[in-house]
C-alpha positions in Angstrom: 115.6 35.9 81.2 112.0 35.2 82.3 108.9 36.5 81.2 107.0 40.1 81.6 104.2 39.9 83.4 102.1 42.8 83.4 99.3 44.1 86.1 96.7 46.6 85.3 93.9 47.9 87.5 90.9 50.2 87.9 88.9 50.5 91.0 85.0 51.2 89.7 83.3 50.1 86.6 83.1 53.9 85.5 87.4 53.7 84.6 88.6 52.6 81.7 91.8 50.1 81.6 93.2 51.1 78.3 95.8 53.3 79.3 97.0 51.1 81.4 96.8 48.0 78.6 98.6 50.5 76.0 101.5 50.9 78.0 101.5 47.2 79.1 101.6 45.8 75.6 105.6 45.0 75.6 104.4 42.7 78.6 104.1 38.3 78.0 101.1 37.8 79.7 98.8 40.5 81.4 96.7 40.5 83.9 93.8 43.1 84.5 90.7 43.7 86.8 88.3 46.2 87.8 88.2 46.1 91.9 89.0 48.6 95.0 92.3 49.0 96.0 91.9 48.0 99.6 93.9 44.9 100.2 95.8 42.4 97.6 93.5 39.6 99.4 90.5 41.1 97.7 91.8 41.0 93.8 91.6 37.7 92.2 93.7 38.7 89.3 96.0 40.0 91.4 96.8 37.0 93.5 96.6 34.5 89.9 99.5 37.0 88.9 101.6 36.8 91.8 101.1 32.6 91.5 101.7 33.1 87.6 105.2 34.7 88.2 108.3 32.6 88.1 112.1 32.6 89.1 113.3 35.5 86.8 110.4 37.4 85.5 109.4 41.3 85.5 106.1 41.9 87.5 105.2 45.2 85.4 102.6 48.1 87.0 102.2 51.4 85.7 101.8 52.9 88.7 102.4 52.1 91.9 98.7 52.4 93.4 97.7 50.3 90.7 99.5 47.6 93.1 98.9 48.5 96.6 97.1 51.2 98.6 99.4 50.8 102.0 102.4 50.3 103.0 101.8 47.1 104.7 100.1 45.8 101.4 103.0 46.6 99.3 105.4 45.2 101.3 103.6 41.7 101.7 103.7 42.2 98.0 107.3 42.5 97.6 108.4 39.9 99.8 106.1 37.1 97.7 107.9 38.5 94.2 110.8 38.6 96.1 110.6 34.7 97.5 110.2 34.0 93.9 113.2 36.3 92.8 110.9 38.0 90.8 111.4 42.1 89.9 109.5 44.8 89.8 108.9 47.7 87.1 106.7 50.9 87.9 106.8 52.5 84.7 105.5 56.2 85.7 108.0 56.0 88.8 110.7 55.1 87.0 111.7 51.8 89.1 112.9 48.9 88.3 114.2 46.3 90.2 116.3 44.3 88.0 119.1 47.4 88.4 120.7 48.0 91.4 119.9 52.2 91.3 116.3 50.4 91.0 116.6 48.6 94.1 117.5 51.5 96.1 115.3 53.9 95.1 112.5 51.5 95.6 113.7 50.6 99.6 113.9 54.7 99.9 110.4 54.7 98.7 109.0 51.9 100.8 111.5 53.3 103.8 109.8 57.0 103.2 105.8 55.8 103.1 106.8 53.3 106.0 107.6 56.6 107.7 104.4 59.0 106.2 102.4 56.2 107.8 103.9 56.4 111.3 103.5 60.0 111.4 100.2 59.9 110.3 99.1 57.0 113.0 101.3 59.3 115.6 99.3 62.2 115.0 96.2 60.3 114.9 96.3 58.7 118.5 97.7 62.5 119.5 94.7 64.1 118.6 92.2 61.3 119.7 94.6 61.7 123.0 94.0 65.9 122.9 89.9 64.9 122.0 89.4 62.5 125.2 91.0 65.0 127.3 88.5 67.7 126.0 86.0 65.5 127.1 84.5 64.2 123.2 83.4 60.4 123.6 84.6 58.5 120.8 82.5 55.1 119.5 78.7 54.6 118.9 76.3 56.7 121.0 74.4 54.3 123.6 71.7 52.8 123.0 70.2 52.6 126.2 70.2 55.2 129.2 71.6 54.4 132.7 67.9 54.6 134.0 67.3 51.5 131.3 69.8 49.8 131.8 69.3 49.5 135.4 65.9 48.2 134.4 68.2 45.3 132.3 69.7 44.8 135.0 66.8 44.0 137.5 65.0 42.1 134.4 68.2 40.3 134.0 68.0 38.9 137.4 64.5 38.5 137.7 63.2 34.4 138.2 61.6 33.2 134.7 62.8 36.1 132.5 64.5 35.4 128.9 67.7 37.0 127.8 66.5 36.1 124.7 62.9 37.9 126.0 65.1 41.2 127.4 67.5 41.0 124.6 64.4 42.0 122.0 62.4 44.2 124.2 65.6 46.1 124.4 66.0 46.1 121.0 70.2 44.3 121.6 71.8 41.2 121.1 71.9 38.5 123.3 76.0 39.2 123.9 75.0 42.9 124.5 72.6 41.9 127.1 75.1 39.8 129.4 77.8 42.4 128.9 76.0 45.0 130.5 75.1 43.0 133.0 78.3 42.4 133.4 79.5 46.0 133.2 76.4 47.4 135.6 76.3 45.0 138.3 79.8 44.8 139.2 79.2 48.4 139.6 76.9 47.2 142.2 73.7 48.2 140.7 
């Protein structure tokens, strides 16, 4: 039997980790940090655990957000303590991969959030669909009016002008500046 290997997390400087470290104490070796939840890419201790782990340890959370926010996180999780044959303990949920009930109620969990998230994007791009159709423009507000940018547009083509020159008096980039005159003089401006 390998070793237990416990993560603990908190996301602001405000929380405190002991709870967390109290109910981790059975645990070999723990590892703890204080950063947002976003993405496993953006917790150092997170990814030195997941290297730390070996063929036959328990990777031990309290709860499950302590590990992973999404879905898509989770599961990339997972799959590198699974490639390492490697379980998984979530104290508060009650799972545990190293029994085969564990297993299963862990792939129904993953299976139902999998699902949650679909719904959620579903309805999402529904109402964004319902929003357009009601005439609501999504995206930053434009900077410039039609009237100014046809005046990009005729500065733009005028002999001897900058685009780094037009790009400033607009108050845009450079890239901004040669994308709408891309965009407006196909339109035949």
């Amino acid at each position: 039997m390998g070793m237990r290997i416990g993560y603990a997390r908190v996301s602001s400087a405000g929380q405190k980790l002991v709870v967390q470290m109290d109910r981790l104490t059975d645990c070999d070796r723990i590892f703890y940090e204080k950063a947002s939840g976003a993405t496993a890419k953006d917790r150092p201790e997170l990814q030195k655990a997941l290297d730390f782990v070996r063929d036959e340890d328990v990777f031990v959370v309290t709860k499950l957000d302590r590990l992973a926010r999404s879905v898509v996180d989770l599961a990339g999780i997972v799959q590198k303590l699974q490639g390492k044959n490697v379980d998984l303990v979530v104290l508060d949920q009650g799972i545990d991969t190293t029994t085969l009930y564990g297993r299963l109620q862990f792939n129904i969990l993953a299976a139902i959030g999998e699902f949650e998230r679909e719904l959620i994007k579903e309805r999402s791009m529904e109402g964004r669909a319902k929003a357009i159709a009601r005439g609501v423009k999504f995206g930053a507000k434009l900077k410039l009016t039609k009237k100014v940018i046809d005046e990009l547009v005729r500065d733009f083509e005028a002999p001897g002008c900058s685009k780094t020159e037009i790009a400033e008096h607009y108050g845009i980039s450079r890239s901004s500046v040669y994308r709408l005159y891309a965009e407006n003089r196909q339109q035949g401006v």
